[in-house]
PDB file of N, CA, C and O in Angstrom:
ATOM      1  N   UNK A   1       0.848  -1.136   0.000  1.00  0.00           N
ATOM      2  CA  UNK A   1       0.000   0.000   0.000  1.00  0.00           C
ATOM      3  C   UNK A   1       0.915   1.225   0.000  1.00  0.00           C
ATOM      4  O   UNK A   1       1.979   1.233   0.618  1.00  0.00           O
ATOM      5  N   UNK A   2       0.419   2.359  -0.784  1.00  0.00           N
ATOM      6  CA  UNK A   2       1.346   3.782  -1.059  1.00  0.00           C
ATOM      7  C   UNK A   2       0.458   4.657  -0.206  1.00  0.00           C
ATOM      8  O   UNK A   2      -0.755   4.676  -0.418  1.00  0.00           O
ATOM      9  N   UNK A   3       0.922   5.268   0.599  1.00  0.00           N
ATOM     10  CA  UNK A   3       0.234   6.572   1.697  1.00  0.00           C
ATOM     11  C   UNK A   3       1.125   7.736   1.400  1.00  0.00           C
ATOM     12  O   UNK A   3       2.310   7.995   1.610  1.00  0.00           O
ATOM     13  N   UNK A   4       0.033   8.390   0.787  1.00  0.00           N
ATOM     14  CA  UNK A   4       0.698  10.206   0.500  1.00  0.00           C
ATOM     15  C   UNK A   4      -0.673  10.616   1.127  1.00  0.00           C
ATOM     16  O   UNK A   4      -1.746  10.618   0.523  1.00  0.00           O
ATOM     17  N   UNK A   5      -0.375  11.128   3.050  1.00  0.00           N
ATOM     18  CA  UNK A   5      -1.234  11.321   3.623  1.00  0.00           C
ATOM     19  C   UNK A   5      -1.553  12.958   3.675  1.00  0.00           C
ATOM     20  O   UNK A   5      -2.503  13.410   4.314  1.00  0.00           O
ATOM     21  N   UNK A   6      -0.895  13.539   3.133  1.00  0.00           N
ATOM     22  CA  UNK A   6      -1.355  14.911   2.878  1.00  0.00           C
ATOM     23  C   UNK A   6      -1.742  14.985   1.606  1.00  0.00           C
ATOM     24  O   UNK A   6      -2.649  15.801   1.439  1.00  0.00           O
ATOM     25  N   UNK A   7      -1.265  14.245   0.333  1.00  0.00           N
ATOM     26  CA  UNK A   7      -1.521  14.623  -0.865  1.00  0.00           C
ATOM     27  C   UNK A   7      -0.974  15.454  -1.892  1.00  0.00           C
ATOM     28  O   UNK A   7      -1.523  15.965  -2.868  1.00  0.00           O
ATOM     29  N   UNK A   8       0.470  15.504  -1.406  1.00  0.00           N
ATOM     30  CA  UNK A   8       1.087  16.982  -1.557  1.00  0.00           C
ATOM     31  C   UNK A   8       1.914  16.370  -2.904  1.00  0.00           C
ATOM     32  O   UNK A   8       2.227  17.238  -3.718  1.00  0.00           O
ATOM     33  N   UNK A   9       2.383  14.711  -3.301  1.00  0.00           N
ATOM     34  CA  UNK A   9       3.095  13.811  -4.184  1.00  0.00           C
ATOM     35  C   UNK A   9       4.656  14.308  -3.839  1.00  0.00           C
ATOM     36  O   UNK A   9       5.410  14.421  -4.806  1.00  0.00           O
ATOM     37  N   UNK A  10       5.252  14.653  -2.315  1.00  0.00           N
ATOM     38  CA  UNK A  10       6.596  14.617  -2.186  1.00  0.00           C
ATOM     39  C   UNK A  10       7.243  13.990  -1.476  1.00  0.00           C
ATOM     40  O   UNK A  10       8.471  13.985  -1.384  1.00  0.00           O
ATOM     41  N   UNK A  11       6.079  13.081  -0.597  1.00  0.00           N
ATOM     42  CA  UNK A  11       6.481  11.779   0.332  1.00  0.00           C
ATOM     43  C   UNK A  11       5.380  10.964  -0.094  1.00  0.00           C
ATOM     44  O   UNK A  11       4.373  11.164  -0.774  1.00  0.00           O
ATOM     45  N   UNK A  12       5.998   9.742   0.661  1.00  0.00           N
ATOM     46  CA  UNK A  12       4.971   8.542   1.184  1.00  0.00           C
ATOM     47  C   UNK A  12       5.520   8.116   1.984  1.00  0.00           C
ATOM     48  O   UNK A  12       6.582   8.560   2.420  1.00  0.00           O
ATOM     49  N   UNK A  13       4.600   6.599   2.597  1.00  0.00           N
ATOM     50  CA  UNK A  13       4.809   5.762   3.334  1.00  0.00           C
ATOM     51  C   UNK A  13       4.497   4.809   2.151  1.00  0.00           C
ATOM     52  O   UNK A  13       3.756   4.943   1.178  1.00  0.00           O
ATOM     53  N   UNK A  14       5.467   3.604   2.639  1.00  0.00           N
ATOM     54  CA  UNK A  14       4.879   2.644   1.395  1.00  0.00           C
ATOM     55  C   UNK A  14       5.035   1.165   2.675  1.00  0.00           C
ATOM     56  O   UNK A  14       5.910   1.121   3.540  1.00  0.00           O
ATOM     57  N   UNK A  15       3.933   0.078   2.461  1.00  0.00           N
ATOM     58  CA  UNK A  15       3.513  -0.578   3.494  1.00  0.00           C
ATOM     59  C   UNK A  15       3.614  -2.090   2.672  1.00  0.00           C
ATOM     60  O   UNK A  15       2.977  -2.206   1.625  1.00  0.00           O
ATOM     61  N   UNK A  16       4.335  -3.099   3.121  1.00  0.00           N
ATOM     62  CA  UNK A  16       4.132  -4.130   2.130  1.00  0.00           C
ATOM     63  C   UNK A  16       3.901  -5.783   3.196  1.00  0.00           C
ATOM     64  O   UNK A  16       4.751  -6.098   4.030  1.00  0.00           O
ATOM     65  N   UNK A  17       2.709  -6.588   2.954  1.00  0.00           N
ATOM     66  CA  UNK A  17       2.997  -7.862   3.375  1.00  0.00           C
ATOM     67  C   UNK A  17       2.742  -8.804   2.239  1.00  0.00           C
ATOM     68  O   UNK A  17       2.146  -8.515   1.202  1.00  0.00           O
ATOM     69  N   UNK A  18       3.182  -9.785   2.506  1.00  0.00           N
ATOM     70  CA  UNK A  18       3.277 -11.392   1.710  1.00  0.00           C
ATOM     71  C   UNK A  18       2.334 -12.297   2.290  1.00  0.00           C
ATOM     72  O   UNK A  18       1.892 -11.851   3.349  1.00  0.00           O
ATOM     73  N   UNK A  19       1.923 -13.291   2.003  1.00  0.00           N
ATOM     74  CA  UNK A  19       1.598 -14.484   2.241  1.00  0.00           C
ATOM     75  C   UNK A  19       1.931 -15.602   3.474  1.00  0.00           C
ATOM     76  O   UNK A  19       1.227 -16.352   4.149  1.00  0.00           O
ATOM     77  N   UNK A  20       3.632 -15.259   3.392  1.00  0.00           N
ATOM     78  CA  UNK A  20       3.974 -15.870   4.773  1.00  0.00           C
ATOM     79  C   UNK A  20       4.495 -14.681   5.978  1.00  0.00           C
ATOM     80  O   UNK A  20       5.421 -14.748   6.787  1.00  0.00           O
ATOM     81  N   UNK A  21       3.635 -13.749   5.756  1.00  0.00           N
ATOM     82  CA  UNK A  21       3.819 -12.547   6.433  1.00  0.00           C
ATOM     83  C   UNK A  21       4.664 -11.462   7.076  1.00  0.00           C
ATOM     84  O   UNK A  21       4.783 -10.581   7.928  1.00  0.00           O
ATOM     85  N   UNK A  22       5.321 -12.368   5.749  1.00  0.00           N
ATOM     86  CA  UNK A  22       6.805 -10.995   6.107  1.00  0.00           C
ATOM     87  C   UNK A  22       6.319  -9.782   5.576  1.00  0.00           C
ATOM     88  O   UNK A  22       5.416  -9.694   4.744  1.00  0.00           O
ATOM     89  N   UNK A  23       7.218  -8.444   6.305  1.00  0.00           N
ATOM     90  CA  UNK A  23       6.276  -7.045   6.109  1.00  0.00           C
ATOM     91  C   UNK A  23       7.986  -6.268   5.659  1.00  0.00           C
ATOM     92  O   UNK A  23       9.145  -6.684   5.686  1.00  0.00           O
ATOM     93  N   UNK A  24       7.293  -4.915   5.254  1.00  0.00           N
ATOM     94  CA  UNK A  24       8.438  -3.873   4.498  1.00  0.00           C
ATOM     95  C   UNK A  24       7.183  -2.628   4.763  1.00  0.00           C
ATOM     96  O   UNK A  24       6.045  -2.481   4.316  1.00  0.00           O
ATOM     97  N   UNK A  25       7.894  -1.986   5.557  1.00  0.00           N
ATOM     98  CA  UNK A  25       7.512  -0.747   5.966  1.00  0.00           C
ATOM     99  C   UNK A  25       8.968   0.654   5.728  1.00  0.00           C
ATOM    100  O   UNK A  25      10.142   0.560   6.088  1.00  0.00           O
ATOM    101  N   UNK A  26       8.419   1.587   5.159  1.00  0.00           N
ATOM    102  CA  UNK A  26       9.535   2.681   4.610  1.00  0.00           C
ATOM    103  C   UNK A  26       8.888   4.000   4.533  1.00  0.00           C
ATOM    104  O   UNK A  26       7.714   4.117   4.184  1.00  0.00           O
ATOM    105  N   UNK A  27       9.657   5.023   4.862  1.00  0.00           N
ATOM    106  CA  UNK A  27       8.864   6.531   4.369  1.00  0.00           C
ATOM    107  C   UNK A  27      10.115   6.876   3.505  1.00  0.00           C
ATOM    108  O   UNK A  27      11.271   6.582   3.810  1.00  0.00           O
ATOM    109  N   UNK A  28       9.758   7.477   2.491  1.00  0.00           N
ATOM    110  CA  UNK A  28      10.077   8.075   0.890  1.00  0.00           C
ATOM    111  C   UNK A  28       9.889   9.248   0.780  1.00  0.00           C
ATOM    112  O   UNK A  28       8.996   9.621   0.020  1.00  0.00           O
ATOM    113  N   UNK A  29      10.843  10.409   1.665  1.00  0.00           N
ATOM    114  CA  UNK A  29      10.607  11.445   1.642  1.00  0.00           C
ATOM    115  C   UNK A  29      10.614  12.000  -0.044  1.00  0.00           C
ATOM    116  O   UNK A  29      10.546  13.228   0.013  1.00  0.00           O
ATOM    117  N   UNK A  30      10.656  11.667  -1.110  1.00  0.00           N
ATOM    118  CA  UNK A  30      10.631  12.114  -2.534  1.00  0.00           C
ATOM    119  C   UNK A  30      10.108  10.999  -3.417  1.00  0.00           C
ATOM    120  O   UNK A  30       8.905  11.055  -3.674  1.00  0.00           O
ATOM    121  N   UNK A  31      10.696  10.156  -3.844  1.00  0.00           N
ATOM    122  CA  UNK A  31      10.459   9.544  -4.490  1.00  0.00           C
ATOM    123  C   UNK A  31      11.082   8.015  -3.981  1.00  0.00           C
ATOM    124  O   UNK A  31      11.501   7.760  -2.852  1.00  0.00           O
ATOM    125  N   UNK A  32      11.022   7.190  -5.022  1.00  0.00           N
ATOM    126  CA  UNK A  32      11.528   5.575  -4.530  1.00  0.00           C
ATOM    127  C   UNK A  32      12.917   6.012  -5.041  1.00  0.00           C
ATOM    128  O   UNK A  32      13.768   6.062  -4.152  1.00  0.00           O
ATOM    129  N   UNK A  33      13.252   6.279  -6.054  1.00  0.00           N
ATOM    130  CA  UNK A  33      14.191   6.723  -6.776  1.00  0.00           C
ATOM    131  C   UNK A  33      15.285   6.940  -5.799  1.00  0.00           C
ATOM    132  O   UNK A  33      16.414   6.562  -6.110  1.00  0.00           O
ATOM    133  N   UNK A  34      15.059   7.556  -4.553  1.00  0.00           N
ATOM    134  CA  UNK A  34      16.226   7.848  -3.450  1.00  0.00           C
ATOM    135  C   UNK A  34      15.582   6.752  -2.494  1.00  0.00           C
ATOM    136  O   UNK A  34      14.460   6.249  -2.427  1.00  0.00           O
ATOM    137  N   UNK A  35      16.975   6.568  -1.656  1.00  0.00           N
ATOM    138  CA  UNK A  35      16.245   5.875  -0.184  1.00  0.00           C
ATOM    139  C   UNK A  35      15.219   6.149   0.505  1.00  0.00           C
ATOM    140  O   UNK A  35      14.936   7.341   0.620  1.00  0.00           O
ATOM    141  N   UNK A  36      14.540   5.343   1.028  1.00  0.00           N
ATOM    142  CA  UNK A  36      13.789   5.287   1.972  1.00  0.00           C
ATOM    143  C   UNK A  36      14.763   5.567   2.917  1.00  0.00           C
ATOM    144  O   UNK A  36      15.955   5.824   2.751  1.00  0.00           O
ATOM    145  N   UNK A  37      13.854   5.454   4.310  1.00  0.00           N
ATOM    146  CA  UNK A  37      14.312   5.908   5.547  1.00  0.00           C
ATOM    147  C   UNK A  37      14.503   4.639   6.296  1.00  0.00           C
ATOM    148  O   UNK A  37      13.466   4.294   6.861  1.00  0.00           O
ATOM    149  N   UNK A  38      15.710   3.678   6.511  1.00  0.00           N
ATOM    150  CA  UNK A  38      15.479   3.066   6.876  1.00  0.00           C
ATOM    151  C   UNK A  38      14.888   2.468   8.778  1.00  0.00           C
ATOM    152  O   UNK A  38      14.597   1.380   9.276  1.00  0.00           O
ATOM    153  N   UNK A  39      14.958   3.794   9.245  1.00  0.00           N
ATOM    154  CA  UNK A  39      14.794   3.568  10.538  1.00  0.00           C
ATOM    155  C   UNK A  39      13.794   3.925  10.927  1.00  0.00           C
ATOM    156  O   UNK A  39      13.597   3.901  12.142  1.00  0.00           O
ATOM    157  N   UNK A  40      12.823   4.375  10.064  1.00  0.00           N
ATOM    158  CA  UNK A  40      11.497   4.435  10.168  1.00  0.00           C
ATOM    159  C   UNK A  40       9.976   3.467  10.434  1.00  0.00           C
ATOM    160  O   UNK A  40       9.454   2.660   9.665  1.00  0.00           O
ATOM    161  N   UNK A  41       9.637   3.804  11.496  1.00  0.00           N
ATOM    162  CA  UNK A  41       8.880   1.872  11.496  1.00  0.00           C
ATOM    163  C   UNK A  41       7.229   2.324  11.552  1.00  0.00           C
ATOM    164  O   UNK A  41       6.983   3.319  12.234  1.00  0.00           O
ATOM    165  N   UNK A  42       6.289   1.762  10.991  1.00  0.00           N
ATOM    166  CA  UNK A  42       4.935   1.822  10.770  1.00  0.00           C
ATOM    167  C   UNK A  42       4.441   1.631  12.010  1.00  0.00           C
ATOM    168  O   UNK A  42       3.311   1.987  12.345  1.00  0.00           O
ATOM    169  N   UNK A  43       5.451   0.928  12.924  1.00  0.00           N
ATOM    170  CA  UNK A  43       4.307   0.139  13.836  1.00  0.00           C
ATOM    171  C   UNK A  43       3.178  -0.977  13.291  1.00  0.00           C
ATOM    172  O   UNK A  43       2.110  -1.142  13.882  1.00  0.00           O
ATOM    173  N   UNK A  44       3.316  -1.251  12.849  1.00  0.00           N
ATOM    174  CA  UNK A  44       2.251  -2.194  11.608  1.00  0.00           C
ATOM    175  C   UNK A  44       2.423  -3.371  11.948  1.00  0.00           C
ATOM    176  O   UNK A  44       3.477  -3.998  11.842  1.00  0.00           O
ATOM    177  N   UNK A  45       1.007  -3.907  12.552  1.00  0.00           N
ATOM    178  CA  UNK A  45       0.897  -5.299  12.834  1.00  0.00           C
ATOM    179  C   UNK A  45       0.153  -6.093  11.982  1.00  0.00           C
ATOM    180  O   UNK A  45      -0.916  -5.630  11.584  1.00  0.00           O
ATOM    181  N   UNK A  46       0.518  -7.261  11.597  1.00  0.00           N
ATOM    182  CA  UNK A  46      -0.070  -8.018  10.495  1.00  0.00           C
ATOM    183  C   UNK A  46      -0.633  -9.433  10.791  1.00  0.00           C
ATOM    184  O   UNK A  46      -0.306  -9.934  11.867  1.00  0.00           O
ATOM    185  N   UNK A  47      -1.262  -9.976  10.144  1.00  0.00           N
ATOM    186  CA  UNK A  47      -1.758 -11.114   9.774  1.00  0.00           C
ATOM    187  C   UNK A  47      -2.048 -11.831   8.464  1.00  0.00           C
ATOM    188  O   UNK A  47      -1.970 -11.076   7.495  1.00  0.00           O
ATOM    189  N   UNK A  48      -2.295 -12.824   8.243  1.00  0.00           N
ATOM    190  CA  UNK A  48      -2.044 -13.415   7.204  1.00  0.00           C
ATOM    191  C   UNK A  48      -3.071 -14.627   7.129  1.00  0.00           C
ATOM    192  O   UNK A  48      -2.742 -15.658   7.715  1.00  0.00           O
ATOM    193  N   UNK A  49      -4.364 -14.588   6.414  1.00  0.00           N
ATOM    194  CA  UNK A  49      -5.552 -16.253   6.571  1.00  0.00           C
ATOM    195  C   UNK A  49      -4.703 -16.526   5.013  1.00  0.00           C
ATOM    196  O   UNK A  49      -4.873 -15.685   4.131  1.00  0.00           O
ATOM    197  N   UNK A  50      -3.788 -17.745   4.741  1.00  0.00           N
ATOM    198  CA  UNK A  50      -4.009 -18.551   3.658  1.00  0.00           C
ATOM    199  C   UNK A  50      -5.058 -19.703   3.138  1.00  0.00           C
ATOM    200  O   UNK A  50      -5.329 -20.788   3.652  1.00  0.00           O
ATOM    201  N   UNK A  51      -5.426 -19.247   2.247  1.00  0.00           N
ATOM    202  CA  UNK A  51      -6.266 -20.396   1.802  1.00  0.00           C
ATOM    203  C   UNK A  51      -6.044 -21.443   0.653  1.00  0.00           C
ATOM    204  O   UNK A  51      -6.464 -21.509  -0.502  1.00  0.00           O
ATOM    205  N   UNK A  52      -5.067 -22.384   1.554  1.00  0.00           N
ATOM    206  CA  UNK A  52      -4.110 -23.115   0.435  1.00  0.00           C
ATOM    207  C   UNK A  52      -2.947 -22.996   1.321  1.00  0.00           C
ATOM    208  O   UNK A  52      -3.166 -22.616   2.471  1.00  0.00           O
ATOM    209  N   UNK A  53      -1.745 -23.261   0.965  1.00  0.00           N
ATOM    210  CA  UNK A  53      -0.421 -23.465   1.484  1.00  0.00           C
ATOM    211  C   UNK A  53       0.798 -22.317   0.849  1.00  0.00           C
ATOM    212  O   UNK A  53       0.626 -21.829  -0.268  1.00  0.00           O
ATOM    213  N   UNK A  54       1.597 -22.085   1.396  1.00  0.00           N
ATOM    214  CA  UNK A  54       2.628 -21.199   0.156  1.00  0.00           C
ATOM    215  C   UNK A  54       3.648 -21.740  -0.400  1.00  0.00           C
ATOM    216  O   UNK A  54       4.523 -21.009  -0.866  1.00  0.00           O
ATOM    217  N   UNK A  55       3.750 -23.038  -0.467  1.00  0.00           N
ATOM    218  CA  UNK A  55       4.681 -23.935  -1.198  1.00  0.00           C
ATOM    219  C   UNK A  55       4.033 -24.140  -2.704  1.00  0.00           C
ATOM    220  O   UNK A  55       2.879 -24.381  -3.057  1.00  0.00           O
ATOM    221  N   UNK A  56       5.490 -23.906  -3.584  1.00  0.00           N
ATOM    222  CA  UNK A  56       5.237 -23.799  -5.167  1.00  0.00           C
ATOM    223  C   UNK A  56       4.634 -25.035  -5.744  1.00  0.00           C
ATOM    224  O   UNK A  56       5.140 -26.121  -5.461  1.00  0.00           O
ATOM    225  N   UNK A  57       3.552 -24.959  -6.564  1.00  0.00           N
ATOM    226  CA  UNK A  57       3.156 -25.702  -7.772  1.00  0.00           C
ATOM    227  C   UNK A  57       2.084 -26.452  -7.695  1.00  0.00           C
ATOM    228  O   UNK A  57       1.689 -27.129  -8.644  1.00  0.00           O
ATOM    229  N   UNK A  58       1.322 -26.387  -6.188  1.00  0.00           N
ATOM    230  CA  UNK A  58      -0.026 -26.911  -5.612  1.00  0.00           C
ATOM    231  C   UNK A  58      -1.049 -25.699  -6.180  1.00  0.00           C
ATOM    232  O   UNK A  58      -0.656 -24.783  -6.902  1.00  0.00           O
ATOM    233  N   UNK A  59      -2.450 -25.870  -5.710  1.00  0.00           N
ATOM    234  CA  UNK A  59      -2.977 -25.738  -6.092  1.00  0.00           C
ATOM    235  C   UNK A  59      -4.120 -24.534  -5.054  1.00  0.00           C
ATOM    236  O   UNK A  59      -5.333 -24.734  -4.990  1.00  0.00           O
ATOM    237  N   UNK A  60      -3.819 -24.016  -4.740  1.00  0.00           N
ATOM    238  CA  UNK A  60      -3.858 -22.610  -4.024  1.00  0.00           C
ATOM    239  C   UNK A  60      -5.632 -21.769  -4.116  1.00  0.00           C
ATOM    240  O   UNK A  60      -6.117 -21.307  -5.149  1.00  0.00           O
ATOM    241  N   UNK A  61      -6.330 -21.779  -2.676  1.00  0.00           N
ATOM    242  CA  UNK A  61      -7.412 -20.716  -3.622  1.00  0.00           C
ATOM    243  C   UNK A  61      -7.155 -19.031  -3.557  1.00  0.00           C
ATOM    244  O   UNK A  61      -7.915 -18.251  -4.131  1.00  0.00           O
ATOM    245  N   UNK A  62      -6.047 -18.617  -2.823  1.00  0.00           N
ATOM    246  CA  UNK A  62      -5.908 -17.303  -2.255  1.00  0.00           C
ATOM    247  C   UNK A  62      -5.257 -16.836  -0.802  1.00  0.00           C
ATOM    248  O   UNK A  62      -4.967 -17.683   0.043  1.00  0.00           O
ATOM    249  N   UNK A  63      -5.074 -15.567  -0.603  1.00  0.00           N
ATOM    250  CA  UNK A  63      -4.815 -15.081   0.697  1.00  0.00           C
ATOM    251  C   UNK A  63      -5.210 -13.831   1.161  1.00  0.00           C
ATOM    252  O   UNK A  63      -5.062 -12.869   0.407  1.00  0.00           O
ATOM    253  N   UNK A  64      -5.528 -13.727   1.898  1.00  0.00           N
ATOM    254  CA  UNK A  64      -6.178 -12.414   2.948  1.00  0.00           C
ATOM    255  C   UNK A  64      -5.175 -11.531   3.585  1.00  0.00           C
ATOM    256  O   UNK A  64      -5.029 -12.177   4.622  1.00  0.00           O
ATOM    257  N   UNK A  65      -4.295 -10.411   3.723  1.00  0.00           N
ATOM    258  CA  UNK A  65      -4.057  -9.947   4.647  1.00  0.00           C
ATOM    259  C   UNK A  65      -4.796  -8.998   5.463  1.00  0.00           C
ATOM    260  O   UNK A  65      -5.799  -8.402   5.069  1.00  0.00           O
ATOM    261  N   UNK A  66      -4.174  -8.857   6.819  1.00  0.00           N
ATOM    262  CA  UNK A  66      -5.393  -8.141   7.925  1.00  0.00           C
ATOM    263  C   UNK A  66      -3.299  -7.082   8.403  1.00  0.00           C
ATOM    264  O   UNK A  66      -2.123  -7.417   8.257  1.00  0.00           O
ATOM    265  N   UNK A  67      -3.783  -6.248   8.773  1.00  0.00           N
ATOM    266  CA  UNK A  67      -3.187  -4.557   9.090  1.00  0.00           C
ATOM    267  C   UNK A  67      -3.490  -4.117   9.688  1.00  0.00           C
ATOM    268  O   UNK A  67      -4.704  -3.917   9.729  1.00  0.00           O
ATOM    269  N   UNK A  68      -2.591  -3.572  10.701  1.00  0.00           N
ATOM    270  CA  UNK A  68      -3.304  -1.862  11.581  1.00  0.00           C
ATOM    271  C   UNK A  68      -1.823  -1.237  11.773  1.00  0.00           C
ATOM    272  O   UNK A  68      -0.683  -1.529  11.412  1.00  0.00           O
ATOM    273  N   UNK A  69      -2.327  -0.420  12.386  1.00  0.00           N
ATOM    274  CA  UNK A  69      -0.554   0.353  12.471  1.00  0.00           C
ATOM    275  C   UNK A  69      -1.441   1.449  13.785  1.00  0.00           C
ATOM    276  O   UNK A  69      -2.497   2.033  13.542  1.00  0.00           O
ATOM    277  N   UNK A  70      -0.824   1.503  14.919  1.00  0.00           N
ATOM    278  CA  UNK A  70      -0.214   2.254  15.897  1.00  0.00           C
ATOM    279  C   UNK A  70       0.082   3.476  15.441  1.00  0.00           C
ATOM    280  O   UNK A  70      -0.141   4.424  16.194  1.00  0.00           O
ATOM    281  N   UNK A  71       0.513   3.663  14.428  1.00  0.00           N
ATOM    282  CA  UNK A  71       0.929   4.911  14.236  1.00  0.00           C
ATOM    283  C   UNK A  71       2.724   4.786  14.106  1.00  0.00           C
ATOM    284  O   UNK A  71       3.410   3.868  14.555  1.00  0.00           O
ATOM    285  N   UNK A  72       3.066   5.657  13.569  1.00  0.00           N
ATOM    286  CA  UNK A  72       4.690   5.520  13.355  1.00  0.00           C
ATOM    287  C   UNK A  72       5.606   5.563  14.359  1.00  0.00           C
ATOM    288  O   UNK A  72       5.483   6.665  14.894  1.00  0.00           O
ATOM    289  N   UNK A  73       6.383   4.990  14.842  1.00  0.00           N
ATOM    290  CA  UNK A  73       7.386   4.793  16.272  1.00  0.00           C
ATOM    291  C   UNK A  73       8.775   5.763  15.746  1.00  0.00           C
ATOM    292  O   UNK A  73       9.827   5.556  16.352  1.00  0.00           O
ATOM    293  N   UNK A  74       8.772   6.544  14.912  1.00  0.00           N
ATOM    294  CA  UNK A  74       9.632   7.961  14.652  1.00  0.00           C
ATOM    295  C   UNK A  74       9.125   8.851  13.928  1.00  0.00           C
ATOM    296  O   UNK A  74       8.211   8.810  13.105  1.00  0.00           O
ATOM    297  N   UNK A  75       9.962   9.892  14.388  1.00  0.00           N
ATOM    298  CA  UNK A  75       9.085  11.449  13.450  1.00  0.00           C
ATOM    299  C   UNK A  75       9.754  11.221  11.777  1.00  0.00           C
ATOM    300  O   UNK A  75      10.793  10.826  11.247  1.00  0.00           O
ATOM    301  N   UNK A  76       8.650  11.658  11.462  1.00  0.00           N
ATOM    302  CA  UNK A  76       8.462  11.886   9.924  1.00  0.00           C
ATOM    303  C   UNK A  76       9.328  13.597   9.335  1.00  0.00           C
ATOM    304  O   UNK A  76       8.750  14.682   9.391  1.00  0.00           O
ATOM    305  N   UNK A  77      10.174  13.478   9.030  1.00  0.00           N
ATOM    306  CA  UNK A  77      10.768  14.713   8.387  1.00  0.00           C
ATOM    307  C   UNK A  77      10.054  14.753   7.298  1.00  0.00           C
ATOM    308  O   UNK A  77      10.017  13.655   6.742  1.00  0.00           O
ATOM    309  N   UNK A  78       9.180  15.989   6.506  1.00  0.00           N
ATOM    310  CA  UNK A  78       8.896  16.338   5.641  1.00  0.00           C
ATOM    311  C   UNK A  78       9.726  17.068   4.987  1.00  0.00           C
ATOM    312  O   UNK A  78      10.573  17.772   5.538  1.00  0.00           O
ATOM    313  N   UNK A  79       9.528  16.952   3.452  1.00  0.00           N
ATOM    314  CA  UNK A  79      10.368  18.232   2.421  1.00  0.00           C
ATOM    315  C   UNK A  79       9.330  18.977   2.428  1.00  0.00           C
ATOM    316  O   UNK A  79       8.247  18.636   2.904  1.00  0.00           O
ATOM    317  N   UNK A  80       9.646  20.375   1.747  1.00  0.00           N
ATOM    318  CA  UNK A  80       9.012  21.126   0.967  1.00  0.00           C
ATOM    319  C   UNK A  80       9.699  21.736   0.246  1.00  0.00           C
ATOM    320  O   UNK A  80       9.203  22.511  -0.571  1.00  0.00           O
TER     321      UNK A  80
END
């Protein structure tokens, strides 16, 4: 998920889970193009209902993820 929570297109937050619920949480003060921030944390707790297994070449019906976030556990430097 991409969060440009003001709308302004000179940051984001960008929010990512998988299947076996590994997560990637980052703020992008500009673009992807430069680093993220790596010490920046969502707070973002996850879950994961598979329906099916995540081992290759079976026969799978889907997956659900479930999210919330606390809110960010460091300050957000904005550009302008």
């Amino acid at each position: 998920m991409f969060v440009d929570a003001d709308g302004n297109r000179r940051g984001y937050v960008e929010l990512q889970v998988n299947p076996n619920n590994a997560t990637f949480d980052s703020w992008f003060a500009t673009t992807r193009a430069q680093p993220g921030d790596p010490s920046w944390d969502s707070g973002m707790e996850t879950a994961v209902k598979v329906r099916g297994t995540t081992e290759p070449g079976d026969t799978d019906q889907g997956w659900t993820p479930r999210s919330r976030s606390r809110g960010p556990r460091s300050r957000v430097a904005t550009t302008r």
